[in-house]
N, C-alpha and C positions, 0 to 999 in steps of 0.2 A: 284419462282426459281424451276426448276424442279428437282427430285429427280430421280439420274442416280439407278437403281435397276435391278438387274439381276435374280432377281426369275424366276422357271419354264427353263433358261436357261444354256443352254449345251455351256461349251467353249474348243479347246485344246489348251493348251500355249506348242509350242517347245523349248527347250533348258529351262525348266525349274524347271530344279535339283537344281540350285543356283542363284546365282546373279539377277539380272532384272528378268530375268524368274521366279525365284521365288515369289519374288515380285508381278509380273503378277498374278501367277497365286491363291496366296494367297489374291489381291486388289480384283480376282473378285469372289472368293470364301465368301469374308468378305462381297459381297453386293447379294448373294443368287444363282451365278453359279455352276453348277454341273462341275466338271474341271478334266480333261485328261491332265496331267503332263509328260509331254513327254520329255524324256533326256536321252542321250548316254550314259553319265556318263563319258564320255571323258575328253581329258586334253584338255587345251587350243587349241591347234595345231590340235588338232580333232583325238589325237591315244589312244587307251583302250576303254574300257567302261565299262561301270556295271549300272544292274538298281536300285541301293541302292540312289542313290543321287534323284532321281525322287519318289522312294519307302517315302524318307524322309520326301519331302513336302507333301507327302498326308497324312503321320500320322499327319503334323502340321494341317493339314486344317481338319480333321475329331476329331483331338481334340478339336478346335475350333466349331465342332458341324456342318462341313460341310461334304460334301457329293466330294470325289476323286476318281481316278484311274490313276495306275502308267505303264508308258508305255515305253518301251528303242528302240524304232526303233532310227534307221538311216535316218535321212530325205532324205537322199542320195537315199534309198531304198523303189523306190514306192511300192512294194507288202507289202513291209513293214510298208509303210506309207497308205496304205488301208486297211489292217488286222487294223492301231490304229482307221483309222474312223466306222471301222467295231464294233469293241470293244465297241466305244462309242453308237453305233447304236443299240446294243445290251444290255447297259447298260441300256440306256434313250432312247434312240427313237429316238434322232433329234441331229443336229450340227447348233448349232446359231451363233457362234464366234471362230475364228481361228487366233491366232497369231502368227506370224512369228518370234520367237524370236532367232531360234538354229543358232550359229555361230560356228568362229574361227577366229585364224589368223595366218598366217605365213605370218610375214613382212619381207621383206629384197628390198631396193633399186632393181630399174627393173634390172638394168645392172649384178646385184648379186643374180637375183631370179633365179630356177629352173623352168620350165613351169610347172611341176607336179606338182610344190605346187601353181604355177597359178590357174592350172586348179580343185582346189580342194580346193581352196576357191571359184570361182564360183560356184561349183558343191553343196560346202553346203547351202551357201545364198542364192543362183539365184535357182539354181534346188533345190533346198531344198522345199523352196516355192512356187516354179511350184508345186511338187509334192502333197503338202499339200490340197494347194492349187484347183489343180486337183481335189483331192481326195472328195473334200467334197462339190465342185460346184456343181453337179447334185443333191444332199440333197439339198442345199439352193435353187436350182430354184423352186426343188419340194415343197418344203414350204414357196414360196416366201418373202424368208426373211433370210438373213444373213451381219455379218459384221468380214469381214478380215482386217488385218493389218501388211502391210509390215513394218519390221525393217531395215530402210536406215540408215544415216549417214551423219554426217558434212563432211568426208572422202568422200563417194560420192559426194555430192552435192556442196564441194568445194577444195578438193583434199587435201591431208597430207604427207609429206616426208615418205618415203617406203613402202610403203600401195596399189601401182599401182593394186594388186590382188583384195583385199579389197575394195578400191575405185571403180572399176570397175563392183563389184558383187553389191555393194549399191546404186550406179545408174540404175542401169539393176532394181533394182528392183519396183525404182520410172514411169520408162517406163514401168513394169508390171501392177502396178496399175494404170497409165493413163488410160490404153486400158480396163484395168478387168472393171473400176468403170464405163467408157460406155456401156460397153456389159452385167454387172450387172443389171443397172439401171432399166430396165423393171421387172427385178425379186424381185426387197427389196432386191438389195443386195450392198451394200456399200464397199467402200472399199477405204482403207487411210494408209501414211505412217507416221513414227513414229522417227524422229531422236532424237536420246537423248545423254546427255552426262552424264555420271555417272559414279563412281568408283567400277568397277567388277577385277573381274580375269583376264578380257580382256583389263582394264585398268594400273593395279595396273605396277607400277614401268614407265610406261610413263609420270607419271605428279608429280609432286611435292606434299609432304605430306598435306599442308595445302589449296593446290587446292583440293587433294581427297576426304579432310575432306566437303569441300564446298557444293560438287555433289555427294551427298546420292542418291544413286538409287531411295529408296523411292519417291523422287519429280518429276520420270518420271512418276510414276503409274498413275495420277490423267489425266494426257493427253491419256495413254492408255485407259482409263475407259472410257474417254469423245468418244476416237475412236471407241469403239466399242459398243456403248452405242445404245439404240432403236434413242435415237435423235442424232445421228454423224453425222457430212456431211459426202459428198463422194468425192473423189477427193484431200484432204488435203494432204500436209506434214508437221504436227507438231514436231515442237522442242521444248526441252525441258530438262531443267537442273539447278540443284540450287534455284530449286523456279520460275526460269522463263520460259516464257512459250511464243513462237513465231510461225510463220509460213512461213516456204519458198514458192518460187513458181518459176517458170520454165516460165518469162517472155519474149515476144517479142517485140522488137523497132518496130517503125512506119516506120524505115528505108527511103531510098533514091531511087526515079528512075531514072536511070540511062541510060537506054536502052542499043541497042545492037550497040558497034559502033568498028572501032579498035583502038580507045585508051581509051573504056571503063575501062578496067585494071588499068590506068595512073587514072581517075578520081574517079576510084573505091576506088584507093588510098588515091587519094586527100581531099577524104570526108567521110573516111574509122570513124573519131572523132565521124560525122553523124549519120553516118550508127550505131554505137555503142551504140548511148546517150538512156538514159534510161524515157528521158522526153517522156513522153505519153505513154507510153510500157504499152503493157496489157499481162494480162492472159489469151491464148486461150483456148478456150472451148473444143477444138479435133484439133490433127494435122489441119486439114482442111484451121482453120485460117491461116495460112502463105499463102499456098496458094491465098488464097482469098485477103490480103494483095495486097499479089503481083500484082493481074490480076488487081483490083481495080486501084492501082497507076498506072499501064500501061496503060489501059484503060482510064484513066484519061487526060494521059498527049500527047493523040491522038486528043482531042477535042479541 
C-alpha cells in the first residue's frame, strides 16, 4: 500500500480559516506540506473579513511542528491572489498543490434571487479558481509537476432547491477541470474535483442535527489527500461524506440515429426512452467523443 506523503511539498488551501478548509489544510500539514492558509475571514455570504481566522490555523499547524503562512486575499482579486503565490514563492520556492476550497453562499429560489448576488457566487467559486488557479500554472509547468483541486458539489452535479447561483458555479467548475487536466497532462499536472458533504458553516441549519452529527468534515480529508497526492488521477470527481467515499462522472449514451428527415422531431420523440438509457454509456476521454459518436453511427447506417 502506498504511503500518500507530502514532504518537501508546498500547498495553498483557500478559504481555509475554518471548516473543511481547515481540515485541508491541517490533513496536509500532518503528512509533511509546507501550507498557505488563505482566508478572507468573512462571513458566510462573503461580507467582512480579517485575517485572524487563517492567522489561527497556522499557529495550530506550527504547533504541531509544521511549517504555515497566513494569507487574507480575496480569491476575487487576482493581483491579490498573485502577491499569495508570490508569498509562497518567496517563502519556499515552489507551488506543488492548490486547493480550491474558498466559497459562500447566497441562496434564495431563482425567481427571488438578485443577479448581484448571482453574479458573486460565481465570481467567488468560478473566478475564484480561475484566479488561483492562473496564478500558479506557469510555476507547475515550470516544474513539471502539480496537482489542483476543484471544490464542486452534489448542488452542481445534481441540482438543490434555491442554490441556482451555487449550482451553476459548482458545475462551471467540473468543466474547468475537464479542459485544465488535458491541457495539464504533458506537464505533471493533475487535476481533479472534490464533492463533499459535510457539516460547516456553509451547512449548519440546512440538515438536521443527527445528519450533521453523521458528515464530520473530517471524512472528506482522506479524498482530498488522495486528490492531490504524487499518485492521484487526473480527471476525477470524488465524493465524499460520512466515511463514504464515490465517484461521479459526466457519462454519454450510445444514443440513436435518427438522420435528417421532416419528422425526425416526431421519431426523435418517439425514442427519446432510447436515446436517454444509460446501458452502454461511457466516459468520454475529451469533448471529441460525442462527436465522434455521432459521425460513427451516421456513417454507419449509410452502408
Amino acid at each position: 500500500m502506498s504511503t500518500i506523503d507530502f514532504t518537501g511539498r508546498v500547498a495553498i488551501v483557500t478559504g481555509a480559516g475554518g471548516g473543511l478548509g481547515r481540515l485541508h489544510a491541517l490533513g496536509l500539514a500532518q503528512r509533511g506540506a509546507r501550507v498557505v492558509v488563505n482566508d478572507l475571514g468573512g462571513a458566510v455570504d462573503g461580507s467582512g473579513g480579517s485575517a485572524t481566522a487563517a492567522q489561527k490555523v497556522v499557529d495550530e499547524i506550527t504547533a504541531l511542528g509544521g511549517q504555515a503562512i497566513a494569507n487574507g486575499a480575496s480569491v476575487t482579486d487576482f493581483a491579490a491572489v498573485q502577491a499569495m503565490v508570490q508569498q509562497a514563492m518567496d517563502a519556499w520556492g515552489r507551488v506543488d498543490v492548490l486547493v480550491n476550497n474558498a466559497g459562500i453562499l447566497r441562496d434564495k429560489t431563482f425567481a427571488k434571487m438578485e443577479l448581484a448576488d448571482f453574479r458573486l457566487v460565481l465570481d467567488v467559486h468560478l473566478m475564484g479558481a480561475v484566479h488561483t488557479t492562473k496564478a500558479v500554472w506557469p510555476i507547475m509547468q515550470a516544474q513539471k509537476y502539480g496537482r489542483i483541486l476543484m471544490t464542486t458539489s452534489s448542488t452542481g452535479l445534481y441540482g438543490n432547491f434555491g442554490q441556482s447561483n451555487y449550482g451553476a458555479a459548482k458545475l462551471a467548475l467540473v468543466g474547468l477541470m475537464q479542459t485544465l487536466s488535458l491541457e495539464g497532462a504533458k506537464h505533471g499536472i493533475h487535476v481533479n474535483c472534490l464533492a463533499p458533504t459535510a457539516a460547516t458553516r456553509m451547512t449548519e441549519g440546512l440538515l438536521p442535527p443527527d445528519v450533521m452529527a453523521a458528515i464530520k468534515p473530517e471524512a472528506v480529508v482522506p479524498a482530498m489527500l488522495v486528490a492531490v497526492s504524487e499518485q492521484a488521477p487526473t480527471r476525477a470527481i470524488l465524493c465524499a461524506g460520512a466515511g463514504t467515499y464515490e465517484a461521479a462522472h459526466i457519462t454519454l449514451s450510445q444514443g440513436v440515429h435518427l438522420g435528417l428527415t421532416d419528422d425526425t422531431p416526431e421519431r426523435l420523440l418517439a425514442q427519446l426512452h432510447q436515446v436517454m438509457s444509460l446501458d452502454d454509456a461511457t466516459v468520454p476521454g475529451s469533448g471529441a467523443a460525442q462527436g465522434e459518436n455521432e459521425v460513427r453511427q451516421a456513417l454507419a447506417a449509410r452502408r
